[in-house]
Backbone as CSV, one residue per row, in Angstrom:
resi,resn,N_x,N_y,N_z,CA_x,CA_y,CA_z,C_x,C_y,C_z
1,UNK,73.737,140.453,134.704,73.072,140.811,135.947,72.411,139.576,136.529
2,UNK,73.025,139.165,138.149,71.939,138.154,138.893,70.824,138.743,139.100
3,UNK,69.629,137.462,138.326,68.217,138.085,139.316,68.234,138.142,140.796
4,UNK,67.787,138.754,141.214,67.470,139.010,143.185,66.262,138.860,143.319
5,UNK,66.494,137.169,143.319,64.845,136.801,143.569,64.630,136.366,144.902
6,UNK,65.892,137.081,146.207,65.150,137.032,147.404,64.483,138.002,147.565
7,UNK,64.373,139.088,146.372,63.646,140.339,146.706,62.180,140.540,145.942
8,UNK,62.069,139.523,144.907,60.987,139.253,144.404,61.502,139.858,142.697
9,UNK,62.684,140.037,142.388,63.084,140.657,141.300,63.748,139.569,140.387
10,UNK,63.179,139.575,139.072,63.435,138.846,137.811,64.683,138.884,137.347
11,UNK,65.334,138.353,136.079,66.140,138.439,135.505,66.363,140.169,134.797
12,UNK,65.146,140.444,134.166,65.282,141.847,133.622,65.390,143.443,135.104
13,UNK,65.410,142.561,136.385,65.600,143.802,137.262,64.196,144.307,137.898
14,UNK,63.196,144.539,137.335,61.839,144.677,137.673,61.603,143.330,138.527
15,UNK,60.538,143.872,139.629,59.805,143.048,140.483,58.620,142.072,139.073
16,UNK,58.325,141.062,139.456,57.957,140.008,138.966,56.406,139.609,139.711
17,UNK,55.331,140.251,138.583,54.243,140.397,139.567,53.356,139.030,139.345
18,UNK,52.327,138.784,140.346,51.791,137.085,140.171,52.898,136.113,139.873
19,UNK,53.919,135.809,140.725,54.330,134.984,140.409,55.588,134.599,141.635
20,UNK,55.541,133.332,142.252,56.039,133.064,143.099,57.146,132.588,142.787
21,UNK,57.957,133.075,143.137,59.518,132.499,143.156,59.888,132.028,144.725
22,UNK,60.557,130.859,144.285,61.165,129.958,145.122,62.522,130.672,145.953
23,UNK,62.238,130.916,147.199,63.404,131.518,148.040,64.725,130.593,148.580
24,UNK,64.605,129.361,147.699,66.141,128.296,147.459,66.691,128.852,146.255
25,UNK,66.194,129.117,145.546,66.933,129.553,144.055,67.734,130.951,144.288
26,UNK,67.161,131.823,145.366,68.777,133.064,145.182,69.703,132.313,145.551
27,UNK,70.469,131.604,146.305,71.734,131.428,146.490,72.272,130.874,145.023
28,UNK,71.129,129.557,145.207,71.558,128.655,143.903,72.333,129.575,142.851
29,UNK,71.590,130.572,142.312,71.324,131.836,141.245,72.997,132.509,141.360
30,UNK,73.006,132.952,142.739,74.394,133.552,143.734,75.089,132.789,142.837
31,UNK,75.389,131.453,143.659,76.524,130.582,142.923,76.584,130.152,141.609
32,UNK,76.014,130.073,140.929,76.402,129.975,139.420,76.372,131.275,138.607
33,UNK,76.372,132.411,139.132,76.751,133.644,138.639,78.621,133.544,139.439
34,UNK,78.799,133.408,140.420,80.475,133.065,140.655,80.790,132.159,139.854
35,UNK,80.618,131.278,139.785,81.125,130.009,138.967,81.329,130.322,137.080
36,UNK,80.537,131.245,136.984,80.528,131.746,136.055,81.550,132.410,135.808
37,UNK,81.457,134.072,136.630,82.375,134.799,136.952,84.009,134.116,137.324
38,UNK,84.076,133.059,137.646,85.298,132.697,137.865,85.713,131.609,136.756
39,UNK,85.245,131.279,135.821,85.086,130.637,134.543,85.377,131.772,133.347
40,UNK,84.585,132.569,133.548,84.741,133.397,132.002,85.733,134.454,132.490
41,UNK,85.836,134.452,133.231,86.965,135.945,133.454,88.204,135.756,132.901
42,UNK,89.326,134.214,133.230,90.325,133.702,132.328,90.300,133.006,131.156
43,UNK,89.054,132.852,130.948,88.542,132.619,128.942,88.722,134.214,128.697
44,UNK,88.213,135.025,129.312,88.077,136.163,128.327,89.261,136.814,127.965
45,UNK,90.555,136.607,129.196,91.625,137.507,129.478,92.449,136.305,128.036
46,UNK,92.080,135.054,128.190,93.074,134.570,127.050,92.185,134.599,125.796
47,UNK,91.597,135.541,125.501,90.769,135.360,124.322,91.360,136.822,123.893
48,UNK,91.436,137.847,124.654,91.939,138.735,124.736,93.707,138.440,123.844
49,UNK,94.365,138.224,124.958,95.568,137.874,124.508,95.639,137.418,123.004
50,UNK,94.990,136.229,123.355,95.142,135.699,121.416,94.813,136.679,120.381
51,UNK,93.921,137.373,120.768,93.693,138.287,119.856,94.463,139.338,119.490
52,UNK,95.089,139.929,120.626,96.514,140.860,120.522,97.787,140.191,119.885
53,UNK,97.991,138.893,119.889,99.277,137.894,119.141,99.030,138.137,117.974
54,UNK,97.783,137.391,117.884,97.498,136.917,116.402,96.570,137.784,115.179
55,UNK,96.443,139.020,115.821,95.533,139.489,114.815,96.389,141.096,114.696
56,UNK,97.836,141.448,115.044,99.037,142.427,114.784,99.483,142.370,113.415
57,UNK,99.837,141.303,113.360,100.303,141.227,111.643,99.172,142.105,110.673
58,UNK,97.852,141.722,111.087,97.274,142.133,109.551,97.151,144.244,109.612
59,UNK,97.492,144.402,111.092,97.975,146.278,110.907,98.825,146.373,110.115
60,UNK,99.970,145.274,110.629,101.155,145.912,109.467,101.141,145.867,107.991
61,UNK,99.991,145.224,107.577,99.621,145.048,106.195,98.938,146.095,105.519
62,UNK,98.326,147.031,106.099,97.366,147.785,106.186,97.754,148.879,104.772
63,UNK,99.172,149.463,104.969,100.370,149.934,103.681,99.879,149.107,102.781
64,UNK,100.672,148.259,102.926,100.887,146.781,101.532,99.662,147.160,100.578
65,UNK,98.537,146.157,101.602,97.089,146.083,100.600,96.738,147.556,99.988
66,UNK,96.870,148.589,100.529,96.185,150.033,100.115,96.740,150.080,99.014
67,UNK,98.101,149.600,99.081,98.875,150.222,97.553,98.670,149.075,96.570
68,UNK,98.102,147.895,96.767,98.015,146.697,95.882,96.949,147.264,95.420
69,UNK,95.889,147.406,96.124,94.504,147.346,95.735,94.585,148.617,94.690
70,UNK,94.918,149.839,95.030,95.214,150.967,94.496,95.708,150.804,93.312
71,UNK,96.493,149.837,93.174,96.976,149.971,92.071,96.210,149.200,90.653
72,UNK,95.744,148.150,91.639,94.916,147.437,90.482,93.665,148.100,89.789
73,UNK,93.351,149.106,90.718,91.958,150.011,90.729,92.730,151.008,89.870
74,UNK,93.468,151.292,89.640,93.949,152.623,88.714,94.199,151.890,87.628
75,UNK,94.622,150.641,87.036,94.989,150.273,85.967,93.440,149.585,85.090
76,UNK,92.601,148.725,86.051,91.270,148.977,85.588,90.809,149.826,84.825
77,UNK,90.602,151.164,85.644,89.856,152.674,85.186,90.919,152.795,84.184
78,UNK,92.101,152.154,83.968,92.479,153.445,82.494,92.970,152.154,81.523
79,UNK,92.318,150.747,82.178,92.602,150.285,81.103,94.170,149.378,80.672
80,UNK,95.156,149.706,81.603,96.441,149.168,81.739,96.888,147.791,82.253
81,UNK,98.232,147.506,81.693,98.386,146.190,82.195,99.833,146.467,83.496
82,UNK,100.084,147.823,83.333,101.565,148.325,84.020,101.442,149.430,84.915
83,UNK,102.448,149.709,85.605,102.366,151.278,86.275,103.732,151.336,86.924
84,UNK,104.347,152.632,86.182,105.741,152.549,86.831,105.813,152.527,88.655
85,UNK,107.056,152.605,88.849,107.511,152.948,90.270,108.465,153.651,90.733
86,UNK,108.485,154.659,91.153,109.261,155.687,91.527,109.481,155.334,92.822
87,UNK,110.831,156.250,92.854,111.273,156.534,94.044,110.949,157.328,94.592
88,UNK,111.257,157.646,95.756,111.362,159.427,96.686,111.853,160.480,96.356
89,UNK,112.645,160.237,95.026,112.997,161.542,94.121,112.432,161.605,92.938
90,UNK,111.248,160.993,92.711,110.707,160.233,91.493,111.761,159.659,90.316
91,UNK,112.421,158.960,90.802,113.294,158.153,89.821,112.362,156.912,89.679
92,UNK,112.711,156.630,87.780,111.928,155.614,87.756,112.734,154.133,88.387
93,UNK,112.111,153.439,89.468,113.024,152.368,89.539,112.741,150.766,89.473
94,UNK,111.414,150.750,88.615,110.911,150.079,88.485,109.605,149.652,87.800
95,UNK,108.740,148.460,87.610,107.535,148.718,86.864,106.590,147.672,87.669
96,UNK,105.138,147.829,87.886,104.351,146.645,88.477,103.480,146.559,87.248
97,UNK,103.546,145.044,87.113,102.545,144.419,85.803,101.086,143.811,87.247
98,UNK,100.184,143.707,86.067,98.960,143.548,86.493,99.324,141.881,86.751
99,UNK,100.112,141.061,86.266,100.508,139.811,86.405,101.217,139.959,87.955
100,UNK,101.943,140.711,88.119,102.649,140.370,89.637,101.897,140.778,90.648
101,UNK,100.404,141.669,90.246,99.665,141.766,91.393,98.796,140.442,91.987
102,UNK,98.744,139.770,90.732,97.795,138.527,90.414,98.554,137.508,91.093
103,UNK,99.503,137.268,91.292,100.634,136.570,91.783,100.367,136.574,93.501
104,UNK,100.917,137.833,93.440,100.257,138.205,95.008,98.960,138.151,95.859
105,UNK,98.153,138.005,94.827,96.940,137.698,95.329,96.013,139.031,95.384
106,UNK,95.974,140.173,95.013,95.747,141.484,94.980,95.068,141.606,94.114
107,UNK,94.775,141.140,92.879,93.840,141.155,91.805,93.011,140.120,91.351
């Protein structure tokens, strides 16, 4: 928010009592609130952007880690160094060691 100190009004919006403000400083005030406004508006829109590029990947991770972490947290509590892996028909088709989570960076 610009103060409107041709109206006798401060930065916080309230009138500004005992205290004389200088009636050169609204414009001044005017223009470096544009200058501003026309400064941060395409910082913000590419701050924006970058942030939509570069910060997508870690959604798609979101799977991955649940089941890393999960898994290391279940072998903790019971004590294990393994935990099979099933399929979608529960076929066994595989095994995760507490070493290949460690590998990955997950434990």
């Amino acid at each position: 928010m610009v103060p409107d100190l041709e109206h006798g009004r401060g930065p916080s919006g309230n009138r500004e009592r005992n205290r004389d403000i200088n009636p050169l400083m609204a414009p001044l005030f005017r223009d470096v609130a544009q200058v501003l406004d026309t400064v941060c508006q395409p910082i913000a829109r590419a701050l924006r952007q970058y942030n939509a590029l570069h910060s997508g990947f870690l959604a798609t991770l979101h799977g991955d880690l649940a089941f890393y972490l999960a898994a290391v947290r279940l072998m903790e509590q019971h004590g294990i160094m393994a935990l099979p892996v099933l399929d979608g028909g529960r076929k066994l088709v595989g095994m995760v060691h507490l070493h290949d989570l460690m590998k990955a960076g997950a434990a």
